[in-house]
C-alpha positions in Angstrom: 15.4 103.9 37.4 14.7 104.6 40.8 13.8 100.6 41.3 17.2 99.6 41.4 18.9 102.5 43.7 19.1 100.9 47.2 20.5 97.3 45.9 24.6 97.6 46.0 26.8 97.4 43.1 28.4 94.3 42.3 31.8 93.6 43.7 35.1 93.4 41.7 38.0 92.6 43.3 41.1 95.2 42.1 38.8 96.8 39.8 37.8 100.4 40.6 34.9 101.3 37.8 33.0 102.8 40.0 33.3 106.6 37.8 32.1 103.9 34.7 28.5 104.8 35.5 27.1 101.6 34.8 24.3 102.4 37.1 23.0 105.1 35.0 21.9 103.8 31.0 19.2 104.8 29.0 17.7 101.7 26.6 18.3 102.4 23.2 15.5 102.7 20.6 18.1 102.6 17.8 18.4 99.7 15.0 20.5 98.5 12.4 18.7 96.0 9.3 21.6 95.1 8.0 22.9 91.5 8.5 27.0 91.6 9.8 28.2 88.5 11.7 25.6 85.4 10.3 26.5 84.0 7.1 23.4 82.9 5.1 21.9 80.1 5.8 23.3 79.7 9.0 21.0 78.6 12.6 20.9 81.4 14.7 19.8 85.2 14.4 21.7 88.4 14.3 19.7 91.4 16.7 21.1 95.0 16.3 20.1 97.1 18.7 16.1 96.6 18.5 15.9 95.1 14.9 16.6 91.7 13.8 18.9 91.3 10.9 18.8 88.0 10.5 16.8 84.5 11.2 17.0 81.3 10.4 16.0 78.1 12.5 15.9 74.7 9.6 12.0 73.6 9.6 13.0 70.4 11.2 14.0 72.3 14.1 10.9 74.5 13.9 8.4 70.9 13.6 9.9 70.3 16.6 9.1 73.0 19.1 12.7 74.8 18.6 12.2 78.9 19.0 15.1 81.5 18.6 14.0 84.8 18.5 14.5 88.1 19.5 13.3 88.9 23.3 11.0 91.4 21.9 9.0 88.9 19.4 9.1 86.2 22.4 7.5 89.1 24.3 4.8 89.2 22.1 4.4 85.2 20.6 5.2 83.5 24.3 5.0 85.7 26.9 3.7 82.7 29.1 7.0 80.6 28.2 9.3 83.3 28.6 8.6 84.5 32.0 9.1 81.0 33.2 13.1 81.6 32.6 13.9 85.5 32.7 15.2 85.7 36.5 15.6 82.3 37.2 19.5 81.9 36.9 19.9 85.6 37.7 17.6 86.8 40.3 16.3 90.5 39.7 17.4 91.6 43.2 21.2 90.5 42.9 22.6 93.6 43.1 21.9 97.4 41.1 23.3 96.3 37.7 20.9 93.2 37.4 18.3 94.7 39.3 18.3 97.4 35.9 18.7 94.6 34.0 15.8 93.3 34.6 13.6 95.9 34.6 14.4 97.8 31.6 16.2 95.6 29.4 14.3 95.9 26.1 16.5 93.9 23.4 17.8 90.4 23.8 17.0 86.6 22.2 15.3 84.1 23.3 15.9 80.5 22.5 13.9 77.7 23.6 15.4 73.7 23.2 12.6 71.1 24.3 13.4 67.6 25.4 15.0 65.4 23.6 15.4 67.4 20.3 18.5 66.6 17.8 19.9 69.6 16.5 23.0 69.0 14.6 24.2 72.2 13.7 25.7 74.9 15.7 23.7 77.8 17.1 24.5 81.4 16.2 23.4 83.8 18.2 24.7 87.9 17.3 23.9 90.5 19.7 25.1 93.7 18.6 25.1 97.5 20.6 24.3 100.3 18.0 26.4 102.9 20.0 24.2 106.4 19.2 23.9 109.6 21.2 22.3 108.9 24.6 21.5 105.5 23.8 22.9 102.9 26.0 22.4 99.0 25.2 20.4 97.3 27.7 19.7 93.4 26.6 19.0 89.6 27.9 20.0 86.6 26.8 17.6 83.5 28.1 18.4 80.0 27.6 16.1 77.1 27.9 18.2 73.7 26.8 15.7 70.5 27.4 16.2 67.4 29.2 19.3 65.1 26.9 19.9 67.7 24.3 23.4 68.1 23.4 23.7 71.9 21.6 26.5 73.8 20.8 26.3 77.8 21.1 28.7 80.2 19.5 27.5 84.0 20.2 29.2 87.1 19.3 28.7 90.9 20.7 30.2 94.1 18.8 29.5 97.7 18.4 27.8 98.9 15.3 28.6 102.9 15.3 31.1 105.2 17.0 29.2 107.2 19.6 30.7 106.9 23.3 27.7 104.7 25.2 27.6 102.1 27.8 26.0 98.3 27.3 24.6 96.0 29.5 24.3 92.3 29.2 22.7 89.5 31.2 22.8 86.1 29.6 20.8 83.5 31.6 21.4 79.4 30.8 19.0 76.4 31.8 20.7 73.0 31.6 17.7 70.6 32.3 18.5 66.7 33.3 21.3 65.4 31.2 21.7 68.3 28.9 25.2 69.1 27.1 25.8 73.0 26.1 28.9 74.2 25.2 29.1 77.7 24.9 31.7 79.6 23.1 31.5 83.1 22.8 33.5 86.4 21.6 32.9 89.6 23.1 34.3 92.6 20.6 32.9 95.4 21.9 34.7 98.7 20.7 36.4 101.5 22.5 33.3 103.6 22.6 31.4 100.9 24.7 32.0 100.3 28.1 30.4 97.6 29.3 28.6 94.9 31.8 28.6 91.4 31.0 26.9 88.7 33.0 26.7 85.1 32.0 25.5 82.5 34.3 23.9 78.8 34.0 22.0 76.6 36.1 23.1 73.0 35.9 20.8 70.6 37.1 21.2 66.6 37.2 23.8 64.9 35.4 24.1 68.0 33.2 27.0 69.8 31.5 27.5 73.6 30.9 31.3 74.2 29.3 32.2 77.8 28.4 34.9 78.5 26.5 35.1 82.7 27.2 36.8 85.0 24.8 37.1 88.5 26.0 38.4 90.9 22.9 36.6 94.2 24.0 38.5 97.5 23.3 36.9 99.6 26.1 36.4 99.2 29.6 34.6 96.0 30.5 33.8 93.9 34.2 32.8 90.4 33.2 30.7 87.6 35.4 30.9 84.2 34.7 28.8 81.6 36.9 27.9 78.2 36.9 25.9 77.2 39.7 26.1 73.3 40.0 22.6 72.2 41.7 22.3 68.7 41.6 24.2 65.4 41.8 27.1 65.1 38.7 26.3 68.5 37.3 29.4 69.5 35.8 30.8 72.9 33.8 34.2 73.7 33.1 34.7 77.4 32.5 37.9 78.4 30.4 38.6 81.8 29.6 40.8 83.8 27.3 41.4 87.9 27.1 43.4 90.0 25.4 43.5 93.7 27.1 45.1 96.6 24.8 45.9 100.3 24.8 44.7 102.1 28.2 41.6 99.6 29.0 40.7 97.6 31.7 39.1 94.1 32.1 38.1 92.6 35.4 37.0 89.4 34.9 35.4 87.4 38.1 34.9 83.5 37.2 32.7 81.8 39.5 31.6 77.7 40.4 29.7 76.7 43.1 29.6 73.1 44.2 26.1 72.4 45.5 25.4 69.1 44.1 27.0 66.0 45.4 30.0 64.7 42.9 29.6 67.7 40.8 32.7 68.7 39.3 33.8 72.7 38.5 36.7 73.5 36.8 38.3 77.3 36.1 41.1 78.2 33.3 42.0 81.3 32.6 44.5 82.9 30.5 44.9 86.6 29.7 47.8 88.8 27.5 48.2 92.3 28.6 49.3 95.1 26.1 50.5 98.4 26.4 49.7 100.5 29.6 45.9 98.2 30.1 45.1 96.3 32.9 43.4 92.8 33.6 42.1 91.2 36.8 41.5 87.3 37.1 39.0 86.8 40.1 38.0 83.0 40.2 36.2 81.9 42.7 35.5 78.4 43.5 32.8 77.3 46.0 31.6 73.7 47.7 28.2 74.1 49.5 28.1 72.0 52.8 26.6 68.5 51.8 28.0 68.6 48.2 30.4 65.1 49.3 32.6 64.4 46.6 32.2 67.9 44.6 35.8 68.6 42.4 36.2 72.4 42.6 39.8 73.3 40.7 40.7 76.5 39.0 44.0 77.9 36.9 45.1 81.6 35.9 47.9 82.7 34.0 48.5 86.3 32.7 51.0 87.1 30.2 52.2 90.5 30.5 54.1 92.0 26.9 54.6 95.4 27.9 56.5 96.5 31.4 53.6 99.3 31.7 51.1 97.0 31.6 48.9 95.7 34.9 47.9 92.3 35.7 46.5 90.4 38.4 45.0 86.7 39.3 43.5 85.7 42.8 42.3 82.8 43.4 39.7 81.8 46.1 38.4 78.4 47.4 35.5 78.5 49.9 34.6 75.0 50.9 32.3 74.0 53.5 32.4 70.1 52.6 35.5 67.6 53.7 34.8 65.3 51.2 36.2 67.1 48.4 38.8 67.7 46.0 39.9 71.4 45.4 43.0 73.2 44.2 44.4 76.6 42.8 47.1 77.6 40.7 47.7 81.6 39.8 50.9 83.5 37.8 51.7 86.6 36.6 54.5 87.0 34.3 56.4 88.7 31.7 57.0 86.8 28.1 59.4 84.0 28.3 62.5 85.2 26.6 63.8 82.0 25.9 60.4 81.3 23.7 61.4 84.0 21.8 64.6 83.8 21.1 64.2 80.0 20.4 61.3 81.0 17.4 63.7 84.4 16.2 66.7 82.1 16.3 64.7 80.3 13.3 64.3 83.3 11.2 60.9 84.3 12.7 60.4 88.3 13.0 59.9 89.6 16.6 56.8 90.6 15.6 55.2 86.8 14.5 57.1 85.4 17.3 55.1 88.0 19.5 52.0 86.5 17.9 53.1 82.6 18.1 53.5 83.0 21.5 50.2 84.7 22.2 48.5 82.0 20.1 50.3 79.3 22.0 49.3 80.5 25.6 45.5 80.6 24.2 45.5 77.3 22.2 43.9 75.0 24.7 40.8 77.3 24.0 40.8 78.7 20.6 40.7 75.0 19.8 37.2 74.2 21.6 35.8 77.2 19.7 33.1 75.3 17.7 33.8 76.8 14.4 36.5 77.1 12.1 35.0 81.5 11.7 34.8 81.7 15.6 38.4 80.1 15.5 39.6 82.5 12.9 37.8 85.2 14.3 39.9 84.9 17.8 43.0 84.9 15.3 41.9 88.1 13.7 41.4 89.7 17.3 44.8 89.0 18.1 46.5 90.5 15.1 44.4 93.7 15.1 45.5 94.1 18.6 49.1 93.3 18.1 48.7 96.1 15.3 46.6 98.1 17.3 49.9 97.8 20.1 52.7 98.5 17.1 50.9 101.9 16.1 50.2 103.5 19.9 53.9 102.4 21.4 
């Protein structure tokens, strides 16, 4: 992968993962057939590894010019189409881990909204690592959402097997003029993957990217989060929850930039830290000179439940406008006590109260998921690791 070599690695504040190796994967060739996370009948598609499990776009959709499929089918059906997007949110020469992204990424979907289409129903999208020997996950994620389409996304990432690997993960959004995308996601990668996770959007005029983030990995993860606000009222709010457990560590960086006059970029963040883990906040909001009357605000919180455990939030404005509007507000802190003794006082267990708390801090999210199974699913996440905390202490 020598193509990649003299670009520098990424940078994450308070995160040292340097000895992660992210720099050095091997694509997998590996598959899985089976359908796990789609029910049937549902819009979206499951891809495992290199195989698709599962398909399904309604023939309304399809009359229509609507395309979700795996990036190795677009590869072959619309090569033409798809190299108009790959790179275009996420240039190749960023830094080493896109640069390999790029390059060798062989697994991915591609999904392709033109103008003006209706779709109703929420799109599932399933990307799945099938952790072998010597296979690491190398995929892309490109989004093409057309002028006045309104489309909600709910996508989902785990790991199928139990063989120690790595994963990497660039997702790319295109927002044309007027488009609405929320995107709600969970990441639930297992303690045999450490990953790299890269989500960004390009917003263009009057257009709306929200992201409502859930980060429920088990291994060691670094997360990016961008929304790059290019033309006049682009807007994306970017809210983020995590839950960090055991010994792992999660550096999150979330990232706006203001280049479009009266755009509007708004960070919120809130993460739970178990056991001896770690989890870094980094958000980062930015106003280009010449965006006047840009909105560039950003909030993180961390909840720590054990004493061992390691949080951190930092906050950065860089503004080079004066007509703005920009703020910051950043906390670290044990449970409130009072909370709990107010619930236990009611006949509540220590443990439920532990998990009405947790549930509390994240609600403003969990309840933009845009499903009642992506909502239950962050409920399930939170109980495993309360469980998961009970049986290591």
């Amino acid at each position: 992968m020598n193509k990649t070599v003299e670009l520098d690695m990424p940078i994450f504040p308070k995160v040292r993962y340097s000895g992660w190796h992210l720099d050095e994967i091997e694509p997998s060739l590996a598959e899985v057939k089976e359908r796990h996370y789609i029910n049937d009948q549902a819009f979206g598609i499951e891809v495992n590894g290199q195989a698709t499990a599962y398909q399904h776009v309604p023939d309304a959709l399809t009359a229509q010019g609507v395309r979700v499929m795996s990036m190795l089918k677009a590869q072959v059906l619309c090569p033409e189409l798809l190299s108009q997007y790959v790179g275009q949110v996420v240039p190749a020469t960023t830094d080493r881990l896109v640069a390999q992204n790029f390059h060798y990424f062989n697994t991915g979907i591609f999904v392709y909204i033109p103008d003006d289409t209706q779709v109703d129903d929420v799109l599932q999208l399933a990307l799945n690592h099938v952790a072998t020997q010597g296979q690491d996950m190398m995929a892309r994620i490109v989004i093409y959402v057309g002028r006045r389409v309104k489309l909600s996304i709910f996508q989902q990432m785990h790991t199928l097997g139990e063989v120690k690997s790595k994963a990497s993960v660039v997702i790319e959004i295109i927002a044309a003029t007027s488009a609405q995308v929320t995107y709600a996601n969970v990441d639930a990668f297992s303690d045999v993957t450490t990953a790299y996770i890269n989500r960004q959007a390009l917003v263009t005029e009057h257009a709306t990217v929200n992201w409502e983030n859930a980060s429920f990995n088990d291994g060691n993860v670094i997360t990016q989060l961008e929304s790059h606000l290019r033309a006049e009222g682009a807007t994306s709010h970017a809210e983020v929850i995590a839950l960090s457990s055991k010994k792992q560590v999660q550096g999150i960086m979330t990232t706006v930039e203001n280049s479009g006059r009266h755009s509007v970029g708004h960070i919120f963040q809130r993460g739970v830290i178990l056991n001896r883990s770690k989890l870094v906040f980094n958000g980062i909001g930015r106003i280009i000179k010449g965006a006047k009357g840009a909105d560039a605000q950003q909030e993180s919180r961390v909840l720590m439940l054990s004493r061992r455990a390691r949080g951190d939030a930092n906050p950065l404005l860089l503004i080079d406008e004066n007509d703005v509007t920009a703020g910051h507000a950043a906390s670290v802190g044990q449970i409130d006590e009072n909370q709990m003794y107010y619930l236990m006082s009611r006949g509540i267990s220590k443990k439920i109260a532990r998990k009405l708390v947790i549930r509390g801090f994240m609600g403003e999210v969990l309840a933009k998921m845009p499903t009642k199974f992506a909502q239950q699913l962050i409920i399930d996440e939170i109980e495993r690791k309360l469980q998961d905390e009970n049986e290591t202490s």
